[in-house]
Every structure is written in structure tokens, then in C-alpha cells.
N, C-alpha and C positions, 0 to 999 in steps of 0.2 A: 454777536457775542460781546461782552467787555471783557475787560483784562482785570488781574488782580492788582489790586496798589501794587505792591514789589514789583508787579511786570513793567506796569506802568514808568517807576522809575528806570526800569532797566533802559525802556526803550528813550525816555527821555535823554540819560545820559550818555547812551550810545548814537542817537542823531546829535547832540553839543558835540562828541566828539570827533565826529564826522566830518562834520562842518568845521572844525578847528584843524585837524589832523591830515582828514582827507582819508583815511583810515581807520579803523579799529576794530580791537576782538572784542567779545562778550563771552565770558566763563560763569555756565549756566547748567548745574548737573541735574540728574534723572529728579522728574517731579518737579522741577520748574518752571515747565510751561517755555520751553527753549525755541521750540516753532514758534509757537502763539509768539513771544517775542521778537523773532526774527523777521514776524510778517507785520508784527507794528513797526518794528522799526522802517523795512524796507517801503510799508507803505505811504508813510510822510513824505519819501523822495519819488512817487509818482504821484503826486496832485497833479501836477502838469501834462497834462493830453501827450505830449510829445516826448515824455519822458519815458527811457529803457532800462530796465532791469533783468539781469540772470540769477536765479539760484543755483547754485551749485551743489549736488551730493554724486556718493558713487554708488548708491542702491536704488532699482526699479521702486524698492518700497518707500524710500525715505522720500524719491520725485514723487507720488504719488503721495505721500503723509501730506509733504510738505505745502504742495498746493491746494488740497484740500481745505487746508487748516487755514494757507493764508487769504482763499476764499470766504471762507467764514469771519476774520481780520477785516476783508478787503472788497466787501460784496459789490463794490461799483466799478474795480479794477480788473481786466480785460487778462485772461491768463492762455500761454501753450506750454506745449510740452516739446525738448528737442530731446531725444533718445533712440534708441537702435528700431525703437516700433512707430515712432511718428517726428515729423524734424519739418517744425514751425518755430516762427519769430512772429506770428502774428499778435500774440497778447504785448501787452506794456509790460509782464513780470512773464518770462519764460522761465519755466524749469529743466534743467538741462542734467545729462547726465554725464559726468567728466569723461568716462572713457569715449563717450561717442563723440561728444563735439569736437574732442584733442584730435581727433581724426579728420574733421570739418570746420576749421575754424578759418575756412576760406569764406564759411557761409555765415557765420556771427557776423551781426549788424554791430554799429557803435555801441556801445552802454556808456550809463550815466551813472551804474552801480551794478557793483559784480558781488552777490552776496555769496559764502562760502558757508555750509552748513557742514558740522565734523570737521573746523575748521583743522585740528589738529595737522590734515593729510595734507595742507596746503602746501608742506616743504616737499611733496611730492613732483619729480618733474612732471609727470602729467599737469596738475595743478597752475605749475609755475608756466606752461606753457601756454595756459587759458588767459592766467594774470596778466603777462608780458604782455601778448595780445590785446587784452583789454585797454592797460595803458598805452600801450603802442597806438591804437586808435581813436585815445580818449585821454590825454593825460592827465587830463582833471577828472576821472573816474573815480568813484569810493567803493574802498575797497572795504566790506565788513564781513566779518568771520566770526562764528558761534561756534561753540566749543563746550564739553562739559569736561573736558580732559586735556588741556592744553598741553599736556608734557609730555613728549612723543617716549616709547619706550627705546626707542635707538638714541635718544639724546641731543637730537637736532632742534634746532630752537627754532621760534616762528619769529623772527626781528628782524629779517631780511623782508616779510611783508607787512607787519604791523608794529607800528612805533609805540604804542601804548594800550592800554586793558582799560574800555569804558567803565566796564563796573562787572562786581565777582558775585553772582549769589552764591551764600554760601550752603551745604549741607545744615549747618547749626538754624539758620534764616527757617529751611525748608520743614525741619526738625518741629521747629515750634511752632511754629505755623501751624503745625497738622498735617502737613502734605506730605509727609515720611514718616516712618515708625521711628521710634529711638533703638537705636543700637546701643549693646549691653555684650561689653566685650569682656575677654578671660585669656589672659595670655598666662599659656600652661607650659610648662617645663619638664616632658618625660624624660629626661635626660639626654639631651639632645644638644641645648643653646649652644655650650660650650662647642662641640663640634661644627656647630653650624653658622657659627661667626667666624670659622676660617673657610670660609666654601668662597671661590674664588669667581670674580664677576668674568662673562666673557665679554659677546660684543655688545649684545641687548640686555642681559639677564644674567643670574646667576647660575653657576651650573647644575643642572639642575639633572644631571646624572651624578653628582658627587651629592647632591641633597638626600637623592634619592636611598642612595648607600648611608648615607644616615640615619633617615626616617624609615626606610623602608624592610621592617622587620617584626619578628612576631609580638614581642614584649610592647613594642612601641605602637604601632595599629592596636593590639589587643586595649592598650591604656586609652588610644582615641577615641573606641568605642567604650570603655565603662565612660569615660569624663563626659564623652555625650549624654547617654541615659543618665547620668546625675544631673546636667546642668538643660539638657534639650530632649528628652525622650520623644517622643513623637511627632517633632515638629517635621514639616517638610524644610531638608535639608539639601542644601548645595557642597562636594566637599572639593576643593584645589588642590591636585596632587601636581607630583612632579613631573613623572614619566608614566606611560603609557603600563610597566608593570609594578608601581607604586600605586598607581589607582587599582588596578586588580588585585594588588592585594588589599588594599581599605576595604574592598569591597565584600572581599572573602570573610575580612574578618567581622565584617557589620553580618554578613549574611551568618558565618556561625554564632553571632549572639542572638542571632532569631530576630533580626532586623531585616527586612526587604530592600536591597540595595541593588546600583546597578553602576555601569559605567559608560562613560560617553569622552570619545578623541576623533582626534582629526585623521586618523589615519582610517576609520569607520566609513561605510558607502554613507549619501546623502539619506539614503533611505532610511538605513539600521541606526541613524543619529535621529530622523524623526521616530521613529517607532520605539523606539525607547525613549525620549522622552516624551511622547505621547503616554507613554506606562505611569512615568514619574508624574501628571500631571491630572493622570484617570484616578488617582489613590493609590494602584498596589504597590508605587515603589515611595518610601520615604529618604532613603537618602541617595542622591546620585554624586557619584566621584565623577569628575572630566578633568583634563586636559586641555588646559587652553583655548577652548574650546567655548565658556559659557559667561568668559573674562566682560564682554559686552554685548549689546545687544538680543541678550533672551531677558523676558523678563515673565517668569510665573508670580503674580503677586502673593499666591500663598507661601511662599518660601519664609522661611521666620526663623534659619539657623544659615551660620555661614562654618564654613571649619576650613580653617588656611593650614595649611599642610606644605607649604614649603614659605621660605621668603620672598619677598619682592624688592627689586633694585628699586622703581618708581613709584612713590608716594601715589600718584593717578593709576596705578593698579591695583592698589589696596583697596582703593577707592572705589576702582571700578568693579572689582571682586565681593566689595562688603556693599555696595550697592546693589547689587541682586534681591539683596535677604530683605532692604529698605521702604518697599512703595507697599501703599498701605489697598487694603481688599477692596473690590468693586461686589458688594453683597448680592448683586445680578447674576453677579457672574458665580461666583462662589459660594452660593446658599449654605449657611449655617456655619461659615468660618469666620472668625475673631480676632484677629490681628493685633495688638497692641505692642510690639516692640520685635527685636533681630537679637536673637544670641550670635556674640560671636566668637567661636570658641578658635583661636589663635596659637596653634604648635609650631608652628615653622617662626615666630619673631618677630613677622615685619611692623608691628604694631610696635615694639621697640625700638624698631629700629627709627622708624618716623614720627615717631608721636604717636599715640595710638589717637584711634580713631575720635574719640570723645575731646581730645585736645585740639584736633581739626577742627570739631564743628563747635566748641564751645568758645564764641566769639568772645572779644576783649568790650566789644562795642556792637551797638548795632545801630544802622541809619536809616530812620525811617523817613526820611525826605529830604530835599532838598539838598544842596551841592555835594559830591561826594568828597571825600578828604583822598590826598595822592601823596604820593613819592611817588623819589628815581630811583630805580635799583643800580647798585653802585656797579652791577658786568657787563648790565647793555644798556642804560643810561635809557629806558623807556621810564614811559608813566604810567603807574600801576596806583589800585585802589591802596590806599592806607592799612588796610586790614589782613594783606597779604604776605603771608610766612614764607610762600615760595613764589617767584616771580614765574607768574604764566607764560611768559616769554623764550626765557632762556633759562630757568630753572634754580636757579640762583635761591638759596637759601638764606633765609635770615633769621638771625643769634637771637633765642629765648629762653629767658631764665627760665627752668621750672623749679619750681614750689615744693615743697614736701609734701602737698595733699595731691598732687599731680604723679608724684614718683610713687604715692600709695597704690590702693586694692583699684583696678581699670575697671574692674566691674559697677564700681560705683558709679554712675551716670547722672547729674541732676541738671533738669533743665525748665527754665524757667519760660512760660509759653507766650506768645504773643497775643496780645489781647485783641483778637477777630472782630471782636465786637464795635470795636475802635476803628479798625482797618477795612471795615467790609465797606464794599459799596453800596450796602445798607442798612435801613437802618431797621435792626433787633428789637423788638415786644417782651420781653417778660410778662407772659401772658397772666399766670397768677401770682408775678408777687414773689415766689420760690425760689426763684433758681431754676427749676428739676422743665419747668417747655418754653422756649425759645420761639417765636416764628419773626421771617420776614416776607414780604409779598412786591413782587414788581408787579407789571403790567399785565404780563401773559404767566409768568407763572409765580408758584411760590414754594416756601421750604420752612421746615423746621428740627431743632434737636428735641430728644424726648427720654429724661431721665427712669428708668423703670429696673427694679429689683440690681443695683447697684452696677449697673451697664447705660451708657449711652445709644440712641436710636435715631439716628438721619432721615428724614422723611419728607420728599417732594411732590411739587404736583404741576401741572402742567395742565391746560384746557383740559378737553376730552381726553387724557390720557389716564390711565387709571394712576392712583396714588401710589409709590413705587418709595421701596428700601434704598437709600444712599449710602447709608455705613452703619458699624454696629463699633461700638468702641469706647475708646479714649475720647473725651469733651471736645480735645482740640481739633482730635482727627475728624469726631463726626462735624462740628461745627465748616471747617474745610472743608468736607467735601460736600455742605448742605449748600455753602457759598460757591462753590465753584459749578453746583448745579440753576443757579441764580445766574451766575455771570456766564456762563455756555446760555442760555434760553433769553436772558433782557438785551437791552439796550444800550449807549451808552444813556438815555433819555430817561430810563425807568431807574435810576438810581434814586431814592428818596430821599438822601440827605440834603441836596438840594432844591427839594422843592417846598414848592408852601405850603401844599397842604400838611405836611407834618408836624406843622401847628394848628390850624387852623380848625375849628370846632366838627362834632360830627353833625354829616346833615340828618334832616328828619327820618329819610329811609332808611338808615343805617340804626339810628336809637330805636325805629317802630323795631326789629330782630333783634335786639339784643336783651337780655333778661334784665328785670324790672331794678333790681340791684345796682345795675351800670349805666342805668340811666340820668340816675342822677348825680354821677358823677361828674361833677362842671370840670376837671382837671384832664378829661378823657380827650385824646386828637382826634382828628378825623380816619387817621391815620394809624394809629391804635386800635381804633373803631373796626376798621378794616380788616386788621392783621386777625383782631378777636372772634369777628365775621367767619373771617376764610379757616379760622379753626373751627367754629363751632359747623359751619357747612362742612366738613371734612372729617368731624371728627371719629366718628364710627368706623371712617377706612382707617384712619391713624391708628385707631385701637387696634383694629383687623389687623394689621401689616404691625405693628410694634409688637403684641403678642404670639403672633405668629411666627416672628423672628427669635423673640425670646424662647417658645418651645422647641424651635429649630436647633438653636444649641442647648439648651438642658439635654435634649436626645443626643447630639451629637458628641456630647460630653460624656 
């Protein structure tokens, strides 16, 4: 598989800093390809037959994500697994699972790099007792750590293991790109703010039984649910309550407006937590209330409303809350759904309190290569990207003026999209001239977008596989996800902007198939030629699967 340019740089600037520091994180949120990253990066430092690496996570799923993925990275590199079901050192990259090796770290071999995935937990003593070890055995160890949320909710910094932040992608990066819906936020006021700017923090959070006694009342839920049906009616919704009977009653009152809703907490068996949201995910239920409970780690792509319902102490909860409603639909998966942006309807504040979320991701700059710009944060004296409001580190905020079109309507959102076309690892056909169909073609497979009754249409192919839906959308989102089905199936060798033949004339067998029209055009590549080929052989299925998606949702509409 290849990486996307943005990955690419990540993984660049987190080996320079490696090799300078001896250390470093990388802050990389949902939809950026955060594995895929972590196994470029870590695979530069085994080129050498003799060289050790650990991955670090504390989920049976993430050891398994993770080596997977850096397999597919790393196809020449030798992998085990050390966990409570099997406990080998035999590969060059071991995937280990914190809690089991802290128990056996009589049995870890030297490393030459200790990678931490969810770096966040690393001020964890379990954590810290793997690290110690590490260098204790290895002092020249590197130490790297991936993170999509570096700001631990208890307020502990990570500066005691990492000096400095290689590089931050950001939400706004991921936004434009295509690889996340835009968020379209509403921060509502039913009469609440005033009381709910005196709710008093405790050790992690705020309390959020005194929130409760604010928000949690008929007038106030009853306003939740009209503000929703005017601004989200149907969507599939996530909502953030406070306590366990604040969500029961959101619930109640979603279900007396004739809304299908449910509730999901921790206090719930494992069971009655998946079986309801198995409900919420089958269709019958649209909006589910939880408890802490859905803050990371679940992610239903149809989701396309967030509703905050209490505040947040930490800027990376909000974050990690409004990123639920964010990653955009796999049309495979979800036949006839459309995705194009996250409402996020915001009662409980936290969007004022931190900037709301459009001020987060609507970067100042954006660097599309080459060196990245740093500071020092003036509380822990690390080296942090230039583009950084809060210091990954230690949390340390930094002073910015806002604007009057910043303190206006949140809901306004405008974002200015990254041109794919430029960025991809290859290289795009404007097949007639339009605009309205896109193709590009590697080695073994190919892809294209396809404009039709004012909706975009992602459409890939691969050998023998049949011609298959990649997205339904927004230009930018389908154009992503038509590139990232390009970069998962090539090469790094099938990238065509590199090669010659994408000048180079078409040969005879290519102009004999091609209609009498384009043949005489001398300005035509070989390469062009191709791309015009692999549509016109294809084209009946593209029609097939484009219209066939189109009536998928006029029905479902």
C-alpha cells in the first residue's frame, strides 16, 4: 500500500525527530491514517536485520489493528505478538500488550525503539514501567508515541517522556482533504449558560451532578428535542449527558416527541450495552443518549448529529465527543446513506468555553511540505509545531485574538478544500473536458469520481473484482476516498507522476480502441490514453453502480 502525502510527511518529521531528540509524539486524530503512520514511521528504524522494535497498546483489538496494518506498511518485516494468548520476541516489530508484558518484563529483549500507540496513557505507571525498562536496557532507545488526544482528562502532561511534538495533523488538514465531514456547529442557550458557568470543576471534570440539576428538567430536554427537529430531524444522532438520570430523561423526552431513542452507561451489563447499540445501528433507534461511555472508541459512520449536553473541562473531549458525528460513510457498508457534513447542536457551552470547534480546525496556515515551523511553549520548554493553540505536552494554552466574524453565528462553517488533484499520488484525467468524471489508473487497479444529478459518485476497480461504490458525496470526500482506494491496492512504484510514460505518446494498440475522434489527437499521452481505455472498458459497470446508487437514495429519501 502507499501512504498519502500528509502521511508521508508525518512520518518524515517524526523519524528527523527521532534521530535529533531520541524521542517524540505525533498528534494524529480519527481519519488520519494514525496506524498507517506509526508503522511508516517505525518501519525506517528496522531496515537493519538486527534491529528491535515494540508496539505498545492496552487493547487485544488495537494489537491486532495494529500489526495488521503495519504488515501491509512493512510486507518484508518479520512480526509477533507478546499478550495474555501468545508471548513471542520472535519478529523484529513485536506487538505487545501493556498489561501483560508489565507482568513479564523479565522476558523483553533489548529494543532499539519502543513505539507507544494511545500515547496519551503513557504517564500511566504501568506505561512508565515498560519505558524505564526500555531505557534501563537500552539507553539509546527511541522512544515514539501516537496520540490523537494528547491532553489526558486528569491533567497530567506527557514531558516527563517526550521533549517535543514532531508534527500535529490537524482536524481542519483532515476536513479538507475529504477524509472527515465538516462540522456545523449551534451553540444554543435554553436558559442554562448563566448557571452553568458556575458548576464547579472537581478532580477530572466538572460536576457533573450539579450540571445535571441544571440541565436536567422538563422545559430544558423538552427545548433539546424541538432545537433538534429544526436543525437535525432524522439524522442518526449521538447525545452527551451528564448522569446516568439526565440521559433518561433526554431520552424520555426524545421518545415523547415520537422520536426513537435509547440510552447507553457504564453502569449497563457488557451485554445490554451491545444490544442496544446494535438497535441504534440496525435503524430503529435515531438518537442514543450515553454516559461516558461513547466519548472514544465507537465509531458508527452514519452518525451525522452530535448534541453536547453538558460541558467539558478538556478541549480533547470535545474533540473527542464531536468526533464521533465526523468520519465520512463507507457506501458498502451503508447502502443508500449520504453523508456530507456533523450538526452539532451544543447546550451545555463547551464550544465557548474553548473555541468552538470550527476555530480548532480552521487553520492560520497550512504546510504542505517540507520543514515544519516550531516553538517553545513558554511551561515546559518542549518543541511543538507552530500551528499549536494548546501545547500537546503539558496543555499550556496560547493567547488569540478573536475577530468579530469569529465571536459571530458558529454555525457558519467555510472551508476552503485541498486540492487532491495536486496532492494525489496520481495522476487525474479529466476525461471529457467538464469537470463532472475524473479517472486515475495504477498498475493493478483503478478509480474514478462521477458527477450525476447534482451528487458526487466514487467508483473503483480492481482485477477481477467487480466494479464497486467508494463514496457518494461532497467532490472532496468522494475524490478521498477514490484516492485512498488507489493508495490501500498500488504501489509505492505505480504512482504515475513519476514516470515517463505520462508524456510519452500512445502506442498503436491503445489508438487501434479508442474512437476515431481521439485519434487524431497528437496532444493525447500514453497515459491518458489509458486512463480513457480503462473507462471506456468499464463503462457500462460505472453506469450500473452510479445509477444504481443514485436510485438507492431518491428511495431512501
Amino acid at each position: 500500500m502507499m501512504l498519502r502525502p500528509r502521511q508521508r510527511e508525518f512520518v518524515t518529521r517524526s523519524i528527523e525527530a527521532l534521530r535529533l531528540h531520541g524521542n517524540t509524539l505525533g498528534v494524529a486524530p480519527t481519519g488520519s491514517g494514525k496506524t498507517i503512520c506509526l508503522s511508516g514511521t517505525a518501519g525506517e528504524f528496522l531496515t537493519h536485520p538486527d534491529a528491535k522494535a515494540c508496539v505498545l497498546a492496552h487493547r487485544d483489538e488495537l494489537t491486532a489493528q495494529n500489526r495488521s496494518k503495519f504488515s501491509r506498511v512493512n510486507p518484508g518485516i518479520a512480526t509477533s505478538v507478546f499478550d495474555s494468548h501468545q508471548k513471542s520476541w520472535a519478529g523484529q516489530a513485536t506487538f505487545a500488550m501493556v498489561q501483560t508484558l508489565v507482568r513479564n518484563l523479565d522476558q523483553m529483549p533489548t529494543l532499539d525503539l519502543l513505539v507507544i500507540d494511545e500515547a496519551h496513557h503513557c504517564a500511566a505507571p504501568t506505561y512508565r514501567q515498560v519505558i524505564d525498562k526500555t531505557l534501563a536496557r537500552n539507553p539509546k532507545a527511541l522512544i515514539y508515541g501516537v496520540t490523537a488526544t494528547p491532553n489526558r482528562g486528569d491533567g497530567k502532561g506527557l514531558r516527563e517522556v517526550f521533549s517535543n511534538v514532531a508534527d500535529q495533523i490537524r482536524l481542519g488538514e483532515l476536513i479538507r482533504s475529504g477524509h472527515l465531514v465538516s462540522p456545523r456547529t449551534f451553540v444554543i442557550d435554553v436558559g442554562t449558560r448563566e448557571a452553568l458557568d458556575w458548576v464547579k470543576k472537581l478532580a477530572e471534570d466538572y460536576d457533573m451532578n450539579a450540571v445535571a440539576s441544571i440541565m436536567n428538567n422538563a422545559p430544558v430536554n423538552e427545548a433539546v428535542v424541538r432545537h433538534w427537529k429544526d436543525k437535525a430531524a432524522g439524522r442518526k444522532t449521538i447525545a452527551f449527558g451528564a448522569t446516568v438520570a439526565h440521559a433518561e430523561a433526554v431520552r424520555d423526552a426524545f421518545l415523547a416527541g415520537g422520536v426513537a431513542a435509547a440510552v447507553v452507561h457504564g453502569e449497563m451489563s457488557e451485554a445490554d450495552r451491545k444490544a442496544t447499540l446494535a438497535v441504534f445501528e440496525t435503524g430503529t433507534t435515531t438518537v442514543l443518549v450515553n454516559v461516558a461511555v461513547l466519548t472514544e472508541g465507537y465509531d458508527y459512520t452514519p452518525t451525522a448529529c452530535i448534541v453536547l449536553l453538558r460541558p467539558s473541562s478538556y478541549k480533547s473531549t470535545l474533540i473527542q465527543m464531536v468526533g464521533r458525528g465526523l468520519r465520512v460513510v463507507d457506501p458498502a457498508e451503508h447502502p443508500g446513506v449520504v453523508k456530507t457534513d456533523c450538526i452539532v447542536l451544543d447546550f451545555g457551552t463547551a464550544s465557548l468555553k474553548h473555541g468552538s470547534l470550527e476555530q480548532e480546525v480552521d487553520l492560520d496556515g497550512f504546510e504542505t511540505g517540507g520543514e515544519a515551523p516550531t516553538k517553545t511553549c513558554p511551561a515546559c520548554d518542549a518543541e511543538i509545531p507552530q500551528a499549536s493553540r494548546e501545547c500537546p505536552l503539558c496543555g499550556h494554552l496560547f493567547e488569540r485574538e478573536e475577530t468579530g466574524d469569529e465571536k459571530a453565528a458558529l454555525e457558519d462553517f467555510v472551508m476552503s478544500e485541498i486540492d487532491l488533484l495536486k496532492r494525489s499520488n496520481f495522476s487525474w484525467c479529466d476525461l471529457f473536458g467538464d469537470d463532472c468524471a475524473l479517472l486515475a489508473a495504477g498498475f493493478k487497479a483503478w478509480a474514478g469520481v462521477f458527477f450525476l444529478e447534482g451528487r458526487w459518485y466514487a467508483i473503483g476497480g480492481h482485477g477481477t473484482v467487480p466494479v464497486r461504490l467508494l463514496g457518494v458525496g461532497e467532490r472532496t470526500v468522494c475524490l478521498a476516498q477514490a484516492n485512498d482506494w488507489l493508495n490501500d491496492l498500488e504501489t509505492d512504484d505505480a504512482a504515475h507522476k513519476s514516470r515517463r510514460w505520462l508524456s510519452e505518446v500512445p502506442t498503436e494498440n491503445q489508438l487501434r480502441y479508442l474512437p476515431p475522434a481521439l485519434r487524431g489527437d497528437f496532444g493525447l499521452t500514453r497515459y491518458q490514453a489509458s486512463a480513457l481505455l480503462t473507462f471506456r472498458f468499464n463503462k457500462h459497470a460505472i453506469q450500473r453502480v452510479v445509477h444504481a446508487a443514485n436510485q438507492h437514495h431518491l428511495e431512501a429519501a
